[in-house]
C-alpha positions as CSV (number, residue, x, y, z in Angstrom):
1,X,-21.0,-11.7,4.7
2,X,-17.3,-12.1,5.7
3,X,-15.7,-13.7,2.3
4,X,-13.3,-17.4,3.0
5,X,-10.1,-15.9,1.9
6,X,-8.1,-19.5,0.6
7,X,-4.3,-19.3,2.0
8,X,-2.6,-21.1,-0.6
9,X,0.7,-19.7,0.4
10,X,3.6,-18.7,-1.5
11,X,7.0,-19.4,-2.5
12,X,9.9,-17.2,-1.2
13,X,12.8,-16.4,-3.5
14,X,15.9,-17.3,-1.6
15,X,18.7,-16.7,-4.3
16,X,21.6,-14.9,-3.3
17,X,20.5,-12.3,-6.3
18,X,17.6,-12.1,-4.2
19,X,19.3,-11.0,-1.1
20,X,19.2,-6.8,-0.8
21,X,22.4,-5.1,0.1
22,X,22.3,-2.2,1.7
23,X,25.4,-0.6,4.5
24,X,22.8,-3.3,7.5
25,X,24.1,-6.1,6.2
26,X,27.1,-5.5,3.6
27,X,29.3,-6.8,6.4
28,X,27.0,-10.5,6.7
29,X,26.8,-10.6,2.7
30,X,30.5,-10.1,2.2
31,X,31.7,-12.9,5.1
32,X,29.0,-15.0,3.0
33,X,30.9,-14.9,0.0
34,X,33.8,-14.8,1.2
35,X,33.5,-18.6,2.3
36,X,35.7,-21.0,2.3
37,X,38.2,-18.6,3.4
38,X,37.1,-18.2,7.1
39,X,39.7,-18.0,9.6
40,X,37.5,-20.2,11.9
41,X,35.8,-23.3,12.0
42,X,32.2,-21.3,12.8
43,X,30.9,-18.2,11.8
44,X,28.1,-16.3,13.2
45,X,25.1,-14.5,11.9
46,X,23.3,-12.6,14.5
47,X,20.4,-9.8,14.4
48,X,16.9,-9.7,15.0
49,X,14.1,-12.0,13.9
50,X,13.3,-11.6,9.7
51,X,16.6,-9.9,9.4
52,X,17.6,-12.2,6.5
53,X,19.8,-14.6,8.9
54,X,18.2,-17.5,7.2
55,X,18.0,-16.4,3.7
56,X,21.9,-16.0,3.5
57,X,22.3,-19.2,5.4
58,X,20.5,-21.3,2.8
59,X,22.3,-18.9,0.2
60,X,25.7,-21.0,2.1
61,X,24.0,-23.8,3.1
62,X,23.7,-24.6,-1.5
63,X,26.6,-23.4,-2.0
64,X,28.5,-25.5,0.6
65,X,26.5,-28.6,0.5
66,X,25.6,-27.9,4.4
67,X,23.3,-30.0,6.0
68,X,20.4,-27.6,8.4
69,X,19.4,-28.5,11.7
70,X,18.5,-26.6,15.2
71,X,19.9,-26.4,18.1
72,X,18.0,-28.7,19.8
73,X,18.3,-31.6,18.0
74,X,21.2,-32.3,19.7
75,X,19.4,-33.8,22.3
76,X,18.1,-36.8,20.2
77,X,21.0,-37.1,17.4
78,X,24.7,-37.1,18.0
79,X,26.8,-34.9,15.9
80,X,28.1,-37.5,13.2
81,X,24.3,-37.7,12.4
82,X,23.1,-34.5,12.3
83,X,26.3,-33.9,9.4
84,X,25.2,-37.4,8.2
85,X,28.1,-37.4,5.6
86,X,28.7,-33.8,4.8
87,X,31.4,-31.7,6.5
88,X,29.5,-28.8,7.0
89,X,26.3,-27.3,9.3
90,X,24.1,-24.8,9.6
91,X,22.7,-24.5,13.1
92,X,19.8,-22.4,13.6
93,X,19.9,-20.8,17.4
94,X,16.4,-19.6,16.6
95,X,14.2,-18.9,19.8
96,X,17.5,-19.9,22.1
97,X,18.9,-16.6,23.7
98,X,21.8,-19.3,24.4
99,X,22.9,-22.6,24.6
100,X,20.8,-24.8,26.7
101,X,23.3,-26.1,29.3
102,X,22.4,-29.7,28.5
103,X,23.6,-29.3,25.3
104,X,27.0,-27.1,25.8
105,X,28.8,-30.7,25.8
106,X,26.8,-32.0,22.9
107,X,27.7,-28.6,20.9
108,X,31.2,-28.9,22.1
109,X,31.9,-32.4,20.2
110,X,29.5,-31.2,17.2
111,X,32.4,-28.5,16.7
112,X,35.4,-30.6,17.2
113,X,33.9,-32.9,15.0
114,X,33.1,-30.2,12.1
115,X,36.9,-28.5,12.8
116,X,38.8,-32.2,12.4
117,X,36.9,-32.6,9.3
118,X,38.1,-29.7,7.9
119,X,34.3,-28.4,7.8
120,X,32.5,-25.5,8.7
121,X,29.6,-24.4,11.3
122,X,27.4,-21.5,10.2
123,X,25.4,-20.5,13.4
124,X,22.2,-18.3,12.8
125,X,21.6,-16.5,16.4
126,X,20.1,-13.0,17.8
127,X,23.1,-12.5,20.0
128,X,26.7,-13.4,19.0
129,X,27.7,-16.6,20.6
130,X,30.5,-14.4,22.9
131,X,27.8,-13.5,24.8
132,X,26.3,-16.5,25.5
133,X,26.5,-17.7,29.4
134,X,28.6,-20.8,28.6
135,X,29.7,-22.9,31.6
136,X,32.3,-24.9,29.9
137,X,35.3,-23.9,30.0
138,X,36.4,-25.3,26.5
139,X,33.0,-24.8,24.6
140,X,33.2,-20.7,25.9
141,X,37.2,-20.4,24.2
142,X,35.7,-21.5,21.0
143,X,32.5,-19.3,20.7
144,X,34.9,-16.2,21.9
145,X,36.8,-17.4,18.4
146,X,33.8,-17.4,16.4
147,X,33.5,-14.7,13.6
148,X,30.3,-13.1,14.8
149,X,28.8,-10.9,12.0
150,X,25.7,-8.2,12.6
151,X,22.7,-7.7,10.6
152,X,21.3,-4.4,11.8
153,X,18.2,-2.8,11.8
154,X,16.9,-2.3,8.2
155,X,17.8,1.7,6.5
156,X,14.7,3.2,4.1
157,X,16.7,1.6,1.3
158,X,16.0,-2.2,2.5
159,X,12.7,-1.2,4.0
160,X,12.1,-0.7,0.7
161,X,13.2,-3.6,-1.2
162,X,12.2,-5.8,1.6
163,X,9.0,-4.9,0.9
164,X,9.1,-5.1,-2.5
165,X,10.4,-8.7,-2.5
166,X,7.6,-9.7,-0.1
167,X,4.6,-8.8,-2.5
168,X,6.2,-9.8,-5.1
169,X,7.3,-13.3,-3.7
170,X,3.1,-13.2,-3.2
171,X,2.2,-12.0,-6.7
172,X,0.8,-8.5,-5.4
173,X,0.8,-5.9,-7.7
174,X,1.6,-3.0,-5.5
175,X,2.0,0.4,-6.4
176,X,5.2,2.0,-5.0
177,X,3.2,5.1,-3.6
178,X,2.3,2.5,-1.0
179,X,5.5,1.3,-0.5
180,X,6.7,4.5,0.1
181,X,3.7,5.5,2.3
182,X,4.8,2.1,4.2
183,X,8.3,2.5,4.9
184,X,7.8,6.4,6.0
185,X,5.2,5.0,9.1
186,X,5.6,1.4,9.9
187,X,7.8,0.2,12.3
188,X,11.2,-0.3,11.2
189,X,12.1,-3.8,11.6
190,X,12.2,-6.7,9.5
191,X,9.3,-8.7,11.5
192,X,7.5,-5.6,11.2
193,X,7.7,-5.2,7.1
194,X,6.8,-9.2,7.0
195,X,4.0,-8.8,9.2
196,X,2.8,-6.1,7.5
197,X,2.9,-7.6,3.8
198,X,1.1,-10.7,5.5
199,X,-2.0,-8.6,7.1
200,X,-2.2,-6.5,3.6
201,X,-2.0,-10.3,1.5
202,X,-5.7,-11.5,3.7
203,X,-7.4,-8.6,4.2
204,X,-7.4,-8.1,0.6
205,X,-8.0,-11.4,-0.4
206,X,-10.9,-11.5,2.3
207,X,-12.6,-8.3,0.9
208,X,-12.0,-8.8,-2.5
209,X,-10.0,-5.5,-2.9
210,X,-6.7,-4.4,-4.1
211,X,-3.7,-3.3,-1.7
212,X,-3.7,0.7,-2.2
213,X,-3.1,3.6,-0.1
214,X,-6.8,3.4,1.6
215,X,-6.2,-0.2,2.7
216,X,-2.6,0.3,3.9
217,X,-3.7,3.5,5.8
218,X,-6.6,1.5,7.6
219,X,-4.4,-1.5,8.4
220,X,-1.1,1.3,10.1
221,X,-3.5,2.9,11.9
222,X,-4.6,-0.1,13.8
223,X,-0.8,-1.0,14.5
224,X,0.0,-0.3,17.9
225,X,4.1,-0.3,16.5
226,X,3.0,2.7,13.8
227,X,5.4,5.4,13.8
């Protein structure tokens, strides 16, 4: 009989000594810490999904007070009260290839408003906002401005201490043999590395069994995204 594996979750570390630097992200890290001195209003982190966009966003988001919010609640809250006192956002683009064209006005005022304030808007995206199709004119001038940093594709280096953080943020005890086995066949991305900590975290909790090379190889080989 299949075993009820309990998901009781697990907390994430979200530090900025928790955040890996390696040459595919040096460039996000450093603009990170560089703040307040940004030459713009807005900044831009952009790269694919899990890259660690969020991470150093709420590594900014404590250290500048920020409020958080997505993209579309703009539709339902005006920017004075998605800031709601504070002088500084971080808007998650999340999902949204661009901006929705009923909110390029709304998003236009919610930058004004951060700039006259003497505030700053930290935008989390997968493309950088210059390429977004923008129809007005104004709201286009003032993404082309934004600093727009990249978060590549992860080198063996992050791999590894991406997946190192991962069980450990669950409390696995995982021997690096694995981790090496891991980072030499999975699919290199960072959705990839989460995913794969994930699967490892329930099928051992359903079988009762620890997460070792026999597990790992079973759970690659039935990854279509193996290399």
């Amino acid at each position: 009989m299949a075993q009820l594996a309990l998901d009781l979750g697990y907390r994430t570390a979200q530090g900025r000594d928790d955040f890996f630097v390696t040459p595919c992200n040096a460039g996000a890290v450093g603009w990170v810490d560089r703040w307040p001195d940004w030459p713009t209003p807005a900044l831009a982190l952009w790269g694919p999904s899990a890259s660690g966009k969020s991470h150093l966003a709420e590594v900014w988001r404590t250290r500048s007070r920020a409020r958080t919010a997505h993209v579309d609640e703009l539709r339902d809250r005006e920017p004075p009260a998605l800031l709601d006192g504070e002088r500084h956002l971080v808007l998650d683009f999340a999902g949204a290839p661009s901006v929705p064209a009923d909110l390029e006005e709304p998003l236009l005022h919610l930058y004004n408003l951060v700039s006259e304030q003497g505030g700053n808007l930290l935008l989390t995206a997968r493309i950088p906002p210059a390429r977004w199709p923008v129809a007005l004119a104004d709201l286009s001038s003032r993404l082309r401005a934004v600093v727009a940093v990249p978060i590549s594709a992860p080198d063996d280096e992050l791999l590894t201490a991406l997946l190192l953080k991962q069980f450990a943020d669950r409390q696995l005890a995982v021997g690096t043999d694995v981790v090496a086995y891991a980072v030499a066949r999975m699919e290199r991305s960072f959705e990839a590395a989460r995913t794969l900590v994930d699967t490892l975290d329930r099928e051992a909790m359903a079988r009762r069994k620890r997460i070792g090379l026999p597990l790992l190889r079973e759970v690659l080989d039935r990854s279509p995204t193996a290399g």
